[in-house]
Structures are given as C-alpha cells and as structure tokens.
KOLMAR-924799 format. One record per atom (N, C-alpha, C): residue number from 0; residue in one letter; atom name; x, y, z. Coordinates in nm, 2 decimals, decimal comma, m for minus. Example, Ala and Ser with C-alpha at 12.3 -4.5 7.8 and 13.67 -1.06 7.14 Angstrom:
2
pt n->0; res->a; atom->N; c1->1,32; c2->m0,57; c3->0,78
pt n->0; res->a; atom->CA; c1->1,23; c2->m0,45; c3->0,78
pt n->0; res->a; atom->C; c1->1,32; c2->m0,33; c3->0,78
pt n->1; res->s; atom->N; c1->1,28; c2->m0,22; c3->0,71
pt n->1; res->s; atom->CA; c1->1,37; c2->m0,11; c3->0,71
pt n->1; res->s; atom->C; c1->1,29; c2->0,00; c3->0,79
***
This chain:
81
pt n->0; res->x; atom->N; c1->2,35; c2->m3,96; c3->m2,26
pt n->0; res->x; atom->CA; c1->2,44; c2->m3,95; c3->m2,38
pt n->0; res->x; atom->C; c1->2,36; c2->m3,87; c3->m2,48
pt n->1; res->x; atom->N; c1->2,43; c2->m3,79; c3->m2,54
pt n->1; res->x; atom->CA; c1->2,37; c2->m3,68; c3->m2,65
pt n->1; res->x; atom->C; c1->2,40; c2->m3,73; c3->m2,75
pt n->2; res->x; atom->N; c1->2,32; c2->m3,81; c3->m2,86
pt n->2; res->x; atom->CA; c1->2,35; c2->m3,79; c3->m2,99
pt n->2; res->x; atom->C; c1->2,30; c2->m3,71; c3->m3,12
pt n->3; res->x; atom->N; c1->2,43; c2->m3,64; c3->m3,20
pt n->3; res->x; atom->CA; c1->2,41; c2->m3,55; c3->m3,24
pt n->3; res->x; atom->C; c1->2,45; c2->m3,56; c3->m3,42
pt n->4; res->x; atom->N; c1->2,37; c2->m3,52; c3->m3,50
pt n->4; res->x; atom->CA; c1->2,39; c2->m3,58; c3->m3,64
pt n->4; res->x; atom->C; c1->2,51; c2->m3,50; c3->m3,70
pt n->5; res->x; atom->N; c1->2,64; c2->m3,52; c3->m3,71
pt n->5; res->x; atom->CA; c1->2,77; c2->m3,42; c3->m3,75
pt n->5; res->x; atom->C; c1->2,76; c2->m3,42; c3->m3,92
pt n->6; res->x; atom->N; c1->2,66; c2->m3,49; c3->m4,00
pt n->6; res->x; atom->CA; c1->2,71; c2->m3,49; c3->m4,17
pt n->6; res->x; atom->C; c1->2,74; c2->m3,36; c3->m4,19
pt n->7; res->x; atom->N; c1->2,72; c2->m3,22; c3->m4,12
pt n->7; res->x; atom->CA; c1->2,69; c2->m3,13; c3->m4,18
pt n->7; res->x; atom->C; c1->2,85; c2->m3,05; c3->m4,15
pt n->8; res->x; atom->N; c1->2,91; c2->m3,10; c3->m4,04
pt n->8; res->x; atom->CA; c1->3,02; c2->m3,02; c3->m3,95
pt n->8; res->x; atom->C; c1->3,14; c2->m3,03; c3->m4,05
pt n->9; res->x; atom->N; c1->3,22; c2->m2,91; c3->m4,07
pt n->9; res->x; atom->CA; c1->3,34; c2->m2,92; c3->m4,14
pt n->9; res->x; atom->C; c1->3,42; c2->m3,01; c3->m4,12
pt n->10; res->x; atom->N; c1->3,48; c2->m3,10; c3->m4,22
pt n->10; res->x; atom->CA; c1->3,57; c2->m3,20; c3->m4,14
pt n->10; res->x; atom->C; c1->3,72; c2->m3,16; c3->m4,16
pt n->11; res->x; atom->N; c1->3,83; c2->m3,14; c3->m4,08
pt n->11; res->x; atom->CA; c1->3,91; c2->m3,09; c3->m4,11
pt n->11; res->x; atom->C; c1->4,05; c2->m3,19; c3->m4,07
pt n->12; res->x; atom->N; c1->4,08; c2->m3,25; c3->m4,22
pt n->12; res->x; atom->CA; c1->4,19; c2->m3,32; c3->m4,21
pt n->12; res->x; atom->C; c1->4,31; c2->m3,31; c3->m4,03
pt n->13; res->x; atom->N; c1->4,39; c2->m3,41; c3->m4,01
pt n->13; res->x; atom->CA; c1->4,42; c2->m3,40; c3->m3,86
pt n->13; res->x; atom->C; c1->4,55; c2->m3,32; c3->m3,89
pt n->14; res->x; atom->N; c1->4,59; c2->m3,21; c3->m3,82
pt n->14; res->x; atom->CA; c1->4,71; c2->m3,13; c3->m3,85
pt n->14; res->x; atom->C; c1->4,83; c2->m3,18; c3->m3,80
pt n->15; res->x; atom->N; c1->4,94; c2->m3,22; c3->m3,88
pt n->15; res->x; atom->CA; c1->5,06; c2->m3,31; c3->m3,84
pt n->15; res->x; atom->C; c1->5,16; c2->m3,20; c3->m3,74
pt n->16; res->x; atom->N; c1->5,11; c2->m3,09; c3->m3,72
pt n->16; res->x; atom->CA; c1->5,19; c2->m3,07; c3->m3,59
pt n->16; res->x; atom->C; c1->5,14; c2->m3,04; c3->m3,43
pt n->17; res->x; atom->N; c1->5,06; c2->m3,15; c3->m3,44
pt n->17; res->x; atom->CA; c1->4,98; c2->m3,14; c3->m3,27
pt n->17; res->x; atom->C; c1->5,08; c2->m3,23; c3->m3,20
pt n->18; res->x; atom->N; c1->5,08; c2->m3,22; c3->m3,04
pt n->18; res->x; atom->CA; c1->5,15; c2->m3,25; c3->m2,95
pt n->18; res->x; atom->C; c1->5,07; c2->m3,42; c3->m2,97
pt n->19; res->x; atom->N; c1->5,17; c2->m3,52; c3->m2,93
pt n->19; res->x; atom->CA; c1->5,14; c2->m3,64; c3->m2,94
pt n->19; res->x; atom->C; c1->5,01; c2->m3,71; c3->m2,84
pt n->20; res->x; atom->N; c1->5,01; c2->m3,56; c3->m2,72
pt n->20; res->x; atom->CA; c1->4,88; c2->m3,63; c3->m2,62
pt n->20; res->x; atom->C; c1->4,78; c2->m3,58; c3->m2,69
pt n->21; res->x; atom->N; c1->4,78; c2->m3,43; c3->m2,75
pt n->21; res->x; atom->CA; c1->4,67; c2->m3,35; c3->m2,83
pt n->21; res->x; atom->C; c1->4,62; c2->m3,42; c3->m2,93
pt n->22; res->x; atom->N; c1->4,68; c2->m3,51; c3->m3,04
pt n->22; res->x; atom->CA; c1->4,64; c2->m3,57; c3->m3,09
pt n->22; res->x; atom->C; c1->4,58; c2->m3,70; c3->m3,10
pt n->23; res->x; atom->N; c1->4,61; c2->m3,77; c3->m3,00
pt n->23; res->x; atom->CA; c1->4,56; c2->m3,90; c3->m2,93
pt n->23; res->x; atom->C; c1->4,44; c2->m3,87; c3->m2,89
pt n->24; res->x; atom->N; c1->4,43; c2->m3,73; c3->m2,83
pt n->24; res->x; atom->CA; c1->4,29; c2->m3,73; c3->m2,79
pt n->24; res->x; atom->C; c1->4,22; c2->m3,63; c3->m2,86
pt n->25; res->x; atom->N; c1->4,24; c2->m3,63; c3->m3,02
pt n->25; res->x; atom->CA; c1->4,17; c2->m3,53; c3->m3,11
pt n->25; res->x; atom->C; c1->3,98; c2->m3,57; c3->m3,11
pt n->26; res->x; atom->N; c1->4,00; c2->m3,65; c3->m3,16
pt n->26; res->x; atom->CA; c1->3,90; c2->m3,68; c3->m3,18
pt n->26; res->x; atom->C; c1->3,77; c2->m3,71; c3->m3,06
pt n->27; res->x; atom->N; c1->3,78; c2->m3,80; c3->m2,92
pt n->27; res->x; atom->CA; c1->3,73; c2->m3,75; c3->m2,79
pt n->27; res->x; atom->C; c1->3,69; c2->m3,55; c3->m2,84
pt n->28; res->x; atom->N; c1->3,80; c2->m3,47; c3->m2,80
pt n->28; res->x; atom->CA; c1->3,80; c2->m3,35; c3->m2,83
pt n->28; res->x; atom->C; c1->3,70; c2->m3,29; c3->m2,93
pt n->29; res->x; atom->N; c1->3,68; c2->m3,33; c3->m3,06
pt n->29; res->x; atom->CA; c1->3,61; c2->m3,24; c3->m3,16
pt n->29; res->x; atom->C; c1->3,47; c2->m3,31; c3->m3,11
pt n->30; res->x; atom->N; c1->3,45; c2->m3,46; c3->m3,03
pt n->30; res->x; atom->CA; c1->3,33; c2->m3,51; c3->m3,05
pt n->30; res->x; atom->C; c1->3,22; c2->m3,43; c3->m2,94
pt n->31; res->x; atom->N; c1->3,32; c2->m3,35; c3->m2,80
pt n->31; res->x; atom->CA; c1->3,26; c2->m3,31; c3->m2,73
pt n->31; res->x; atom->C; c1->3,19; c2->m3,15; c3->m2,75
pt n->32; res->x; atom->N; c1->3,33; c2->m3,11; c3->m2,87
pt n->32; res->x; atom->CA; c1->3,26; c2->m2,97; c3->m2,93
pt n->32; res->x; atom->C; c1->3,16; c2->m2,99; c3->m2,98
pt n->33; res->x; atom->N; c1->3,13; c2->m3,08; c3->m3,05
pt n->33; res->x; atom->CA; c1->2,98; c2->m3,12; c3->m3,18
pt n->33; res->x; atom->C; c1->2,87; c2->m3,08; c3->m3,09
pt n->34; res->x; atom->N; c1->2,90; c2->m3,16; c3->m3,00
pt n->34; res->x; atom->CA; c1->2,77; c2->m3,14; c3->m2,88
pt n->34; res->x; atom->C; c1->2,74; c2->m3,07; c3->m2,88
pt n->35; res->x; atom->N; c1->2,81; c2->m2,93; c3->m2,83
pt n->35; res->x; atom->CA; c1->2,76; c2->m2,78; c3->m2,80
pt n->35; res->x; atom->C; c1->2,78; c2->m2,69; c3->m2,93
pt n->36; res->x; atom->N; c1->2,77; c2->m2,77; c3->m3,08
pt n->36; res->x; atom->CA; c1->2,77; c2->m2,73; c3->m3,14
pt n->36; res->x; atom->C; c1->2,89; c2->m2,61; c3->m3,21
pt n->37; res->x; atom->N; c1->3,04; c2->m2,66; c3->m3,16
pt n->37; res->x; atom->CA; c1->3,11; c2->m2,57; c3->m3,17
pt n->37; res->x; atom->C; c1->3,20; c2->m2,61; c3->m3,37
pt n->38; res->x; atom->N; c1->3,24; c2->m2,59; c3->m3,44
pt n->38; res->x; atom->CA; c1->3,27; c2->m2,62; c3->m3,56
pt n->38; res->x; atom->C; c1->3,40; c2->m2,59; c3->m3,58
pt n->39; res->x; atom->N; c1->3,44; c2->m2,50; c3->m3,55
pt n->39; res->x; atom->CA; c1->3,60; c2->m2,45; c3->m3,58
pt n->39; res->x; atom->C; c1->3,70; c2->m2,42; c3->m3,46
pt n->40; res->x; atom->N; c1->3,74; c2->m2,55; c3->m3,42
pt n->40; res->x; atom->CA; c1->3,82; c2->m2,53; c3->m3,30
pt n->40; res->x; atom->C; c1->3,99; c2->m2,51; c3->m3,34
pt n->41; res->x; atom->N; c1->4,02; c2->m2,41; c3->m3,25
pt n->41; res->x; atom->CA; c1->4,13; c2->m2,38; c3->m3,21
pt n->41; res->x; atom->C; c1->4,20; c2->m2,43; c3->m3,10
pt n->42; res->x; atom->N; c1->4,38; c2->m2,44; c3->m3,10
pt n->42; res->x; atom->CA; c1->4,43; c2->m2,45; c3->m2,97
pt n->42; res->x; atom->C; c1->4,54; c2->m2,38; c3->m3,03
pt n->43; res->x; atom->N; c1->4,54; c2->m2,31; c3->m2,89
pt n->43; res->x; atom->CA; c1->4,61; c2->m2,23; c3->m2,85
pt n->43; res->x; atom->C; c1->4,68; c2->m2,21; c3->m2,67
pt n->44; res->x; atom->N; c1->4,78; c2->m2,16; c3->m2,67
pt n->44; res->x; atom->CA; c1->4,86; c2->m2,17; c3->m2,57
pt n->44; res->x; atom->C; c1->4,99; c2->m2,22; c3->m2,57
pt n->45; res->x; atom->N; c1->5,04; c2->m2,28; c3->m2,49
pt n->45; res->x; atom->CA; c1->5,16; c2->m2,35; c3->m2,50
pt n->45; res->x; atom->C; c1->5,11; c2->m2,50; c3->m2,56
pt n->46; res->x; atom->N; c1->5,08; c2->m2,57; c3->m2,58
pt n->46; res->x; atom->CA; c1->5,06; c2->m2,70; c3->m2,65
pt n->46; res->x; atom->C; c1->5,06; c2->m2,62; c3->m2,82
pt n->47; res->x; atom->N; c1->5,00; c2->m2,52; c3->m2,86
pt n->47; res->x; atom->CA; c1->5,05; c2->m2,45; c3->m3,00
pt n->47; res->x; atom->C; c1->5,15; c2->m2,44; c3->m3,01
pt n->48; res->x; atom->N; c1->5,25; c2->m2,35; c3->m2,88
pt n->48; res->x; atom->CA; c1->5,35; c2->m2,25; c3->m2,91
pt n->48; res->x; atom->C; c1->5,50; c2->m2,41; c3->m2,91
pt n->49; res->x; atom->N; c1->5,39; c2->m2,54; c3->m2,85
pt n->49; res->x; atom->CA; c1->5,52; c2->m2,63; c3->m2,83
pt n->49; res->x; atom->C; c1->5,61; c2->m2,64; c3->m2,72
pt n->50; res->x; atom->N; c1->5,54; c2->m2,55; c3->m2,64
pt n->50; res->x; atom->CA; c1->5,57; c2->m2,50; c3->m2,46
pt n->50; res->x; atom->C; c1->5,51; c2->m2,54; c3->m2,36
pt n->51; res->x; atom->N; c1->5,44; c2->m2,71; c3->m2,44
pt n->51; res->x; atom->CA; c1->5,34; c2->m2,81; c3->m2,32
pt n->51; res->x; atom->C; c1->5,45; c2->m2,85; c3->m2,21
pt n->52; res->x; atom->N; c1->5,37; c2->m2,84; c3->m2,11
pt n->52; res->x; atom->CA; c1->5,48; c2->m2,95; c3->m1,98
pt n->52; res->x; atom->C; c1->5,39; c2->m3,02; c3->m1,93
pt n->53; res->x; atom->N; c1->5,35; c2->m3,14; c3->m1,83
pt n->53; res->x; atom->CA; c1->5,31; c2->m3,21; c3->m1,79
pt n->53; res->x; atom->C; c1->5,22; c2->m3,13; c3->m1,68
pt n->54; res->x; atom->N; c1->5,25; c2->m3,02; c3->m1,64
pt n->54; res->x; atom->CA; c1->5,14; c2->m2,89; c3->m1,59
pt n->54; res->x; atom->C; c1->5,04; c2->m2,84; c3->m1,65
pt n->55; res->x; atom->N; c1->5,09; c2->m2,85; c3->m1,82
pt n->55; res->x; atom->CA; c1->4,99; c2->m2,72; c3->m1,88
pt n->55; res->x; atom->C; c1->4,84; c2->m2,77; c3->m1,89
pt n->56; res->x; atom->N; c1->4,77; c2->m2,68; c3->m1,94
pt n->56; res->x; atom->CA; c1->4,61; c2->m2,70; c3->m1,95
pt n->56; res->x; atom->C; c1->4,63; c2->m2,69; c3->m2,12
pt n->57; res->x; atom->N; c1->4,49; c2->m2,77; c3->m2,17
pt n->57; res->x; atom->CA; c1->4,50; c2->m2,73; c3->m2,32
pt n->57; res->x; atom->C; c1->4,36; c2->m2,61; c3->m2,34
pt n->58; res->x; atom->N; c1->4,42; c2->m2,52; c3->m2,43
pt n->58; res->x; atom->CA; c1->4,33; c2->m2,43; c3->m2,42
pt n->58; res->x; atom->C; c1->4,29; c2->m2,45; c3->m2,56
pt n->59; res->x; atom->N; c1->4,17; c2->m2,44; c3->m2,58
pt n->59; res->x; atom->CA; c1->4,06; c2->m2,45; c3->m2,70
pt n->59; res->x; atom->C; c1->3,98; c2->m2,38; c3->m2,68
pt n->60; res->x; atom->N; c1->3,96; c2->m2,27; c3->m2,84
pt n->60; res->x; atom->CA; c1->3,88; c2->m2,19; c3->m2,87
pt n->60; res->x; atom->C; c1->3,76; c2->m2,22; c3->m3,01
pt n->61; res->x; atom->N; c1->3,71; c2->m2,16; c3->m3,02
pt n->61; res->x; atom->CA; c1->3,63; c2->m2,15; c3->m3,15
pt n->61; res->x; atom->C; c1->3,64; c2->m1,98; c3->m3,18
pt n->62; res->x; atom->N; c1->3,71; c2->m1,97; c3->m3,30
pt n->62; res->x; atom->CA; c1->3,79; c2->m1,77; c3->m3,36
pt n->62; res->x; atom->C; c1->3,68; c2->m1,71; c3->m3,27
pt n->63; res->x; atom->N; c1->3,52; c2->m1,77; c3->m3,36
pt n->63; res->x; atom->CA; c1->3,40; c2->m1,69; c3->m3,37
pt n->63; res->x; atom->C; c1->3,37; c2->m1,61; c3->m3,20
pt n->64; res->x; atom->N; c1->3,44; c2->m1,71; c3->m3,07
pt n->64; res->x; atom->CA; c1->3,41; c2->m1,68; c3->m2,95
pt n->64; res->x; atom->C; c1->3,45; c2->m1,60; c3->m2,87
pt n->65; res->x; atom->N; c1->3,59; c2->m1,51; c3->m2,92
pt n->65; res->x; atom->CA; c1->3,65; c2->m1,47; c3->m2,89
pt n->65; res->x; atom->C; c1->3,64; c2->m1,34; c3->m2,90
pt n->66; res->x; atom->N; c1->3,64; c2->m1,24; c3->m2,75
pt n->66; res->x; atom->CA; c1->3,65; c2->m1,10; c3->m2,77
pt n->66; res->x; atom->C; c1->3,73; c2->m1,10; c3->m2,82
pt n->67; res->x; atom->N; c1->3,66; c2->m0,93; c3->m2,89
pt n->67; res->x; atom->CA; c1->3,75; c2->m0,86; c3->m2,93
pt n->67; res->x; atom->C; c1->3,90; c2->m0,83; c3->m2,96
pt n->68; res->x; atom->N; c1->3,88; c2->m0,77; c3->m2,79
pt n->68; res->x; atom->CA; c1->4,03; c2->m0,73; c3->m2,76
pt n->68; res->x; atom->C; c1->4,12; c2->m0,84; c3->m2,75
pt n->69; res->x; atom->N; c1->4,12; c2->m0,96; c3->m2,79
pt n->69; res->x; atom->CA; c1->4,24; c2->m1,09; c3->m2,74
pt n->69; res->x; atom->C; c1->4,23; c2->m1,14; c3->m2,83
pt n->70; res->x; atom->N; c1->4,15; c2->m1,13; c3->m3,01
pt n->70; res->x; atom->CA; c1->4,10; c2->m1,21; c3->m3,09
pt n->70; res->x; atom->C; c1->4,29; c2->m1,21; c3->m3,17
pt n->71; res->x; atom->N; c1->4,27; c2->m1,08; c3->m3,21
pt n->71; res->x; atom->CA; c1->4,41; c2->m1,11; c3->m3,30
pt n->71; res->x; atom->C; c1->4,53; c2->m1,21; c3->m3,25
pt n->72; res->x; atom->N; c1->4,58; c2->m1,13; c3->m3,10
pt n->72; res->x; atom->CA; c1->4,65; c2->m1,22; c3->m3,05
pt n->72; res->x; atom->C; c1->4,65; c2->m1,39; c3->m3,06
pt n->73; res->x; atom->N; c1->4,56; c2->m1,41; c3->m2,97
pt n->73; res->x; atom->CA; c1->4,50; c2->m1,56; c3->m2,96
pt n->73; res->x; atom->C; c1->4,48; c2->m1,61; c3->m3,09
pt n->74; res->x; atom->N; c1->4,47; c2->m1,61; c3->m3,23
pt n->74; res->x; atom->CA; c1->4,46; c2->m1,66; c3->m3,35
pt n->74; res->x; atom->C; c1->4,56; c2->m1,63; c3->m3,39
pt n->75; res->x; atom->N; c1->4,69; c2->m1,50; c3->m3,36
pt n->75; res->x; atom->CA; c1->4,83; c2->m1,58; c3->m3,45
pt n->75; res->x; atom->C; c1->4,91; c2->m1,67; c3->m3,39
pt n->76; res->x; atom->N; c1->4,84; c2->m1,73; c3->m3,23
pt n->76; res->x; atom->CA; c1->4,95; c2->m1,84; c3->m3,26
pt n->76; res->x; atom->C; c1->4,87; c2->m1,95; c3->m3,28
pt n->77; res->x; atom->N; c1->4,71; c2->m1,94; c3->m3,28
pt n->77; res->x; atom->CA; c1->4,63; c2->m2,05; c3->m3,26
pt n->77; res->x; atom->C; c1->4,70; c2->m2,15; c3->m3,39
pt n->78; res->x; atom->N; c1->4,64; c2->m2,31; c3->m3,39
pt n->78; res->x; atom->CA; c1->4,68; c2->m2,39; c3->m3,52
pt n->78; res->x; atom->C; c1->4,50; c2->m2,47; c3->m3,47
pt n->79; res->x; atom->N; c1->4,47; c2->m2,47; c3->m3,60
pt n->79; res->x; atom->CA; c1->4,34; c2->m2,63; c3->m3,64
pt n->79; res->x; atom->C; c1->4,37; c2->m2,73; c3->m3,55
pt n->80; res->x; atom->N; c1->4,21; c2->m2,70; c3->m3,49
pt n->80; res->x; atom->CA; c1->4,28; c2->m2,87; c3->m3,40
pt n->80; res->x; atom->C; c1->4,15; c2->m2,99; c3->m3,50
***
C-alpha cells in the first residue's frame, strides 16, 4: 500500500452530473490518481456524453496528458471528475 500526503492536491467539489456508478466510485477513482500523482482528472467518453451501457469502459484523462492532435476534441465533451 502507497501512502501518499494529498494536502496539497486541488480539491474539486463532486459534479452533480456524473453517472450514478461514476460517482459511487468517485472517490476509490481520484484516490488511485493521487498515487501516480495525477491532479485534474477528466472523463470523458460515453459516461460524459450520458451514452454509458453496461458495456462501456470509463475513460479518464488528465487535459495536461493529452496529445496534441485529440486534446481539443477530448476536452469539449470532457466534465470534472
């Protein structure tokens, strides 16, 4: 187990339009980004666009990680996770 000191990590209020599993497991989620030290996560994909099915994957970014060429895209539909 990795423990890692977060006082410093932006804390960003929980966004009232996450999918009801996305949100249940927000917090699991932002604890395993801290780890690898990621700070500003995104989701994006269908769980954003509200086009989850019992198939989809949840995709999470951090802006900063993202080429180039897919940055704009991928951040207008991205939402704060």
């Amino acid at each position: 187990m990795v423990e890692m000191n977060t006082d410093n990590l932006m804390q960003v209020d929980e966004p009232t339009n996450l999918d009801p599993l996305i949100a249940s497991r927000r917090e699991e989620i932002l604890d395993l980004a801290a780890r690898r030290r990621a700070r500003s996560l995104r989701l994006f994909g269908s769980f954003a666009r509200g086009e989850a099915h019992a198939g989809s994957d949840v995709d999470v970014v951090e802006p900063d990680a993202l080429h180039w060429y897919i940055r704009e895209r991928v951040l207008q539909e991205a939402i704060p996770l």
